[in-house]
C-alpha positions as CSV (number, residue, x, y, z in Angstrom):
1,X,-0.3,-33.8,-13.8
2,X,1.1,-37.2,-12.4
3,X,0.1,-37.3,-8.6
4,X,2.9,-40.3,-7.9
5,X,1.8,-41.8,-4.8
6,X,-1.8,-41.6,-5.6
7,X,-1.1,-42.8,-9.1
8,X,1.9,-45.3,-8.7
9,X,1.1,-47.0,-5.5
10,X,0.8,-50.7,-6.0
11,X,2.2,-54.4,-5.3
12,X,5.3,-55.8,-7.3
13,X,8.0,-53.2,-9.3
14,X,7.0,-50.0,-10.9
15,X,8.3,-50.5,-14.6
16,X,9.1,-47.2,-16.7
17,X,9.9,-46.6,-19.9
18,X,12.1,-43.2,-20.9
19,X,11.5,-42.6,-24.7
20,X,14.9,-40.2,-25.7
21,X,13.5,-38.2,-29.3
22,X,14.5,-40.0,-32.1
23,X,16.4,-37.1,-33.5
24,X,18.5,-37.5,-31.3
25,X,18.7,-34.2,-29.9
26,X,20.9,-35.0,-26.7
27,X,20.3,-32.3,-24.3
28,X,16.5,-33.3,-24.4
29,X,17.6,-37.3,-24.3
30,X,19.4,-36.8,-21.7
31,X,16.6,-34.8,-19.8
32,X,14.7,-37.9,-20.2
33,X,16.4,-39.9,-19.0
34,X,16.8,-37.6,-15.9
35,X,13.6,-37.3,-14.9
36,X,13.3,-41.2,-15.2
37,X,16.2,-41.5,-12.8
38,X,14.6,-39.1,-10.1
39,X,11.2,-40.6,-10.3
40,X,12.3,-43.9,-10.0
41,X,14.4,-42.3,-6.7
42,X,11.3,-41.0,-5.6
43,X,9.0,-43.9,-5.9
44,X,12.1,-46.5,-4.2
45,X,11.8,-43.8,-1.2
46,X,8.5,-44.9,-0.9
47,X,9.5,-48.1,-0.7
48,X,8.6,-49.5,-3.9
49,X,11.0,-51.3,-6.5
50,X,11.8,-49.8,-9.3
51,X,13.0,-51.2,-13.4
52,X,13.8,-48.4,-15.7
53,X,14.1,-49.3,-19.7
54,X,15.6,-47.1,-22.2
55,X,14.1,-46.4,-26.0
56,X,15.6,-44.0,-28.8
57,X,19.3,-43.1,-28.9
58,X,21.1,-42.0,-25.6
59,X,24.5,-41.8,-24.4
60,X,25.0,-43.7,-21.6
61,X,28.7,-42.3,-20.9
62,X,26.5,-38.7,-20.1
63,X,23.8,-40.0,-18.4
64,X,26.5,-42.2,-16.5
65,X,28.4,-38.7,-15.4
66,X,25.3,-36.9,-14.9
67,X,24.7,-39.6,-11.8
68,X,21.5,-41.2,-14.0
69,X,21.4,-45.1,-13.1
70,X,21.7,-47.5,-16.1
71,X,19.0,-49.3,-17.3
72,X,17.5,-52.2,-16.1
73,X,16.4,-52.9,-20.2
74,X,17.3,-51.3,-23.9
75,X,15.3,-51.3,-26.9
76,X,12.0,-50.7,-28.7
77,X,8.8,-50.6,-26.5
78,X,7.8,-54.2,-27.2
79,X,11.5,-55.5,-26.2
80,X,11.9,-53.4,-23.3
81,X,8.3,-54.9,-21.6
82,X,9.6,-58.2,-22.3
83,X,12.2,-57.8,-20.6
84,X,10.9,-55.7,-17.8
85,X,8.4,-58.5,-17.0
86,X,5.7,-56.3,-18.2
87,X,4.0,-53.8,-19.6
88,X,5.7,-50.2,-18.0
89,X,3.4,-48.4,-16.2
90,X,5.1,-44.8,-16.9
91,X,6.0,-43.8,-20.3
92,X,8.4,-40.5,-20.1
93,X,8.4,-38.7,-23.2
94,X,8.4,-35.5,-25.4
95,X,5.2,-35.9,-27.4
96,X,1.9,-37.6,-26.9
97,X,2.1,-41.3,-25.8
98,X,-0.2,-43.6,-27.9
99,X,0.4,-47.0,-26.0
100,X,-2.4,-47.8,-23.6
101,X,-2.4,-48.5,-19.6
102,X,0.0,-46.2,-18.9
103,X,0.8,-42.8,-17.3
104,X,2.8,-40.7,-19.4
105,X,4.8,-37.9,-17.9
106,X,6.1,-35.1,-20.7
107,X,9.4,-33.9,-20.8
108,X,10.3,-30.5,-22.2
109,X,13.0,-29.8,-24.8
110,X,16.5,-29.0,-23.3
111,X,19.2,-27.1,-24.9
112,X,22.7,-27.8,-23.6
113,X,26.0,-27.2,-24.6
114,X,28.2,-30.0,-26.2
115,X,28.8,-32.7,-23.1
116,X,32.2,-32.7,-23.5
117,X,34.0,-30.8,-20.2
118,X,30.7,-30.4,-18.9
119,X,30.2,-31.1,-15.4
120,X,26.8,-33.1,-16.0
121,X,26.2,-33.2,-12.5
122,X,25.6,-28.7,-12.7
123,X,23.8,-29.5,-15.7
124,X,21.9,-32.0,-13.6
125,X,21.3,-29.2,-11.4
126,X,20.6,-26.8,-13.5
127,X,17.5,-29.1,-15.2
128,X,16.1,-30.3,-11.9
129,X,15.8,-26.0,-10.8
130,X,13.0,-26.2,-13.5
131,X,9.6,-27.6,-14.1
132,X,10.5,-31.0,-16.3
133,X,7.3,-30.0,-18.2
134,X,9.2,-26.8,-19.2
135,X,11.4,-26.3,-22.4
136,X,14.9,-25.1,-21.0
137,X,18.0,-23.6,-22.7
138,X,21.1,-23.8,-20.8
139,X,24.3,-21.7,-21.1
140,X,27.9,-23.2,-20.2
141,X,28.4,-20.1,-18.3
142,X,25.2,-21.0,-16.3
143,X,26.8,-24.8,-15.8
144,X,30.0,-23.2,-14.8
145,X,28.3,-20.9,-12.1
146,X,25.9,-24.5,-11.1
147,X,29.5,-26.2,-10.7
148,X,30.6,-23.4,-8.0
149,X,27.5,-23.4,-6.4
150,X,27.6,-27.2,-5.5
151,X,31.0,-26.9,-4.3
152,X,29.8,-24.3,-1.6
153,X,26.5,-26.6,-0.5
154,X,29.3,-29.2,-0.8
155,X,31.9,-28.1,1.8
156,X,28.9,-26.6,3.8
157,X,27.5,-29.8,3.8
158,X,31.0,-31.6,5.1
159,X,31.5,-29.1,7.7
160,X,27.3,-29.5,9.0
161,X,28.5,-33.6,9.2
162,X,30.9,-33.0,11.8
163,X,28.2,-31.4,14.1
164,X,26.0,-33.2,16.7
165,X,22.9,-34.8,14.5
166,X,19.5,-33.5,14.9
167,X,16.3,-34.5,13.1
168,X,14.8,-33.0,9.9
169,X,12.7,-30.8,11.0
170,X,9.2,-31.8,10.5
171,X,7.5,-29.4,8.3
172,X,10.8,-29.7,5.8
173,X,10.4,-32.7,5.3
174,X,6.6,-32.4,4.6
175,X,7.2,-29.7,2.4
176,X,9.2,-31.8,0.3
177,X,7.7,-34.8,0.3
178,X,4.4,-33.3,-0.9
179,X,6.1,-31.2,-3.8
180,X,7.7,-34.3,-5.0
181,X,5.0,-36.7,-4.2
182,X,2.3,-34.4,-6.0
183,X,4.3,-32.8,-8.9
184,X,7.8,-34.1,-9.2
185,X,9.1,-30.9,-8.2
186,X,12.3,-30.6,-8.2
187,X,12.7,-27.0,-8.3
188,X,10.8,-26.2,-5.4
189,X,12.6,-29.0,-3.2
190,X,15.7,-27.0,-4.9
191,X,14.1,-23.5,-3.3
192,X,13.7,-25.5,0.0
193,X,17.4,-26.0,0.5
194,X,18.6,-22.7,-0.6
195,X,16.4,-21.7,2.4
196,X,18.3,-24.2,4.5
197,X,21.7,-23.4,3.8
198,X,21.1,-19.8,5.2
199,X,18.7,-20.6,7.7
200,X,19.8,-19.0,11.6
201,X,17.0,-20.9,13.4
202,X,17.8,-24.6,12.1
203,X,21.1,-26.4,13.9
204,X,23.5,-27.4,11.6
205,X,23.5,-31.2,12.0
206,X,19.4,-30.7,11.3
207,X,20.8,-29.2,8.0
208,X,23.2,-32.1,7.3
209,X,20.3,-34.3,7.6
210,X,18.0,-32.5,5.5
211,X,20.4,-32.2,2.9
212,X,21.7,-35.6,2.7
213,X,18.1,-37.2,3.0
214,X,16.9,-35.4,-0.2
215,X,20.0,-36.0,-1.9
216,X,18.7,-39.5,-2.2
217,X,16.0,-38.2,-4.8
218,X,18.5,-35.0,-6.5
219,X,21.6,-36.8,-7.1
220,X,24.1,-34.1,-6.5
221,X,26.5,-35.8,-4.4
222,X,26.4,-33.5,-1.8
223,X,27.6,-35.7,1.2
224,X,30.4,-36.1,-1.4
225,X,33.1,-34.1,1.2
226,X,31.8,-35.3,3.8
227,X,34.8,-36.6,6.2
228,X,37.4,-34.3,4.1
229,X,38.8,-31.2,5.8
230,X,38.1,-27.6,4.4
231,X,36.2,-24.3,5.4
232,X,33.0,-23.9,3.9
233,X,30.9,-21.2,2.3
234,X,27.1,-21.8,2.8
235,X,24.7,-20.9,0.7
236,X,24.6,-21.0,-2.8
């Protein structure tokens, strides 16, 4: 397993490479490139830069909706170090990674519905609640259900903004930097602010903070109604 500061750390850009199957088979393309996007997320926390390059067949108008960055390069392996400025020293992909000096995280198969009415951004939830090792089927009831959950961390979110601010609380934070840091886990950093959300002995402007900070890495647009009046459920 990919321990990413251990692994990663080092002077000038991190280049990675997300390989989408050549079959095409979208759900798992777009898990890809997923997982690309919140690595690269996790490593630029740490303070590194970042270049992400794309190989295989994707569609950029889904990964665009499910809040996936665009690519810094397109094309086969050989194009895509040229135009990174080097060799990438991640390959992301769902089989067995022949090229050499590189770590090679694999992705599991993902079964989604067809993209069209999705809201990618529950479907981006809904594949960051598992291990991205794991093969995953989702349901469009399940992305429905993802939808109304974010909508209720969402407005819970908006109304924890308009209290005083107070820190992240230490051992959160640690928490979540070590399960992303040593595992890219997602899932449990997911767990974490379930926890949160109903928490009675954390102030509220301790859970905006929280929230927003490792929103940085999931991508859910939480903070998104922030500054837009509305009651709130919290919780998911």
């Amino acid at each position: 397993m990919l321990r990413i500061v251990e692994e990663l750390a080092g002077p000038g850009p991190l280049r990675i490479c997300a390989h989408a199957p050549a079959d095409g088979a979208a759900g798992t393309g777009l898990r890809v490139l997923l997982i690309a996007d919140v690595l690269a997320r996790v490593v630029e926390m740490r303070g590194r830069a970042v270049l992400i390059g794309w190989a295989g067949p994707h569609d950029k108008a889904a990964a665009a909706a499910a809040g996936i960055r665009p690519p810094d390069a397109e094309g086969d392996p050989e194009e895509i170090a040229e135009a990174l400025g080097g060799l990438p020293g991640v390959q992301l992909t769902t089989g067995t990674y022949e090229g050499a000096g590189s770590a090679c995280l694999q992705i599991g198969e993902a079964q989604l519905p067809p993209f069209e009415g999705l809201d990618l951004l529950a479907v981006r939830l809904l594949l960051l609640s598992h291990p991205y090792e794991e093969p995953v089927s989702v349901t469009a009831e399940q992305v429905g259900e993802a939808g109304r959950a974010m909508a209720r961390w969402r407005r819970a979110v908006a109304d924890w903004a308009e209290q005083p601010s107070k820190p992240i609380p230490a051992d959160l934070k640690s928490t979540a930097r070590t399960a992303l840091d040593n595992r890219l886990d997602t899932a449990a950093v997911l767990r974490l602010l379930h926890d949160l959300a109903t928490a009675d002995d954390v102030p509220q402007g301790a859970k905006f903070e929280t929230m927003a900070y490792l929103d940085r890495v999931l991508g859910l647009e939480l903070v998104r109604e922030v500054g837009i009046s509305g009651g709130s459920t919290p919780g998911s």
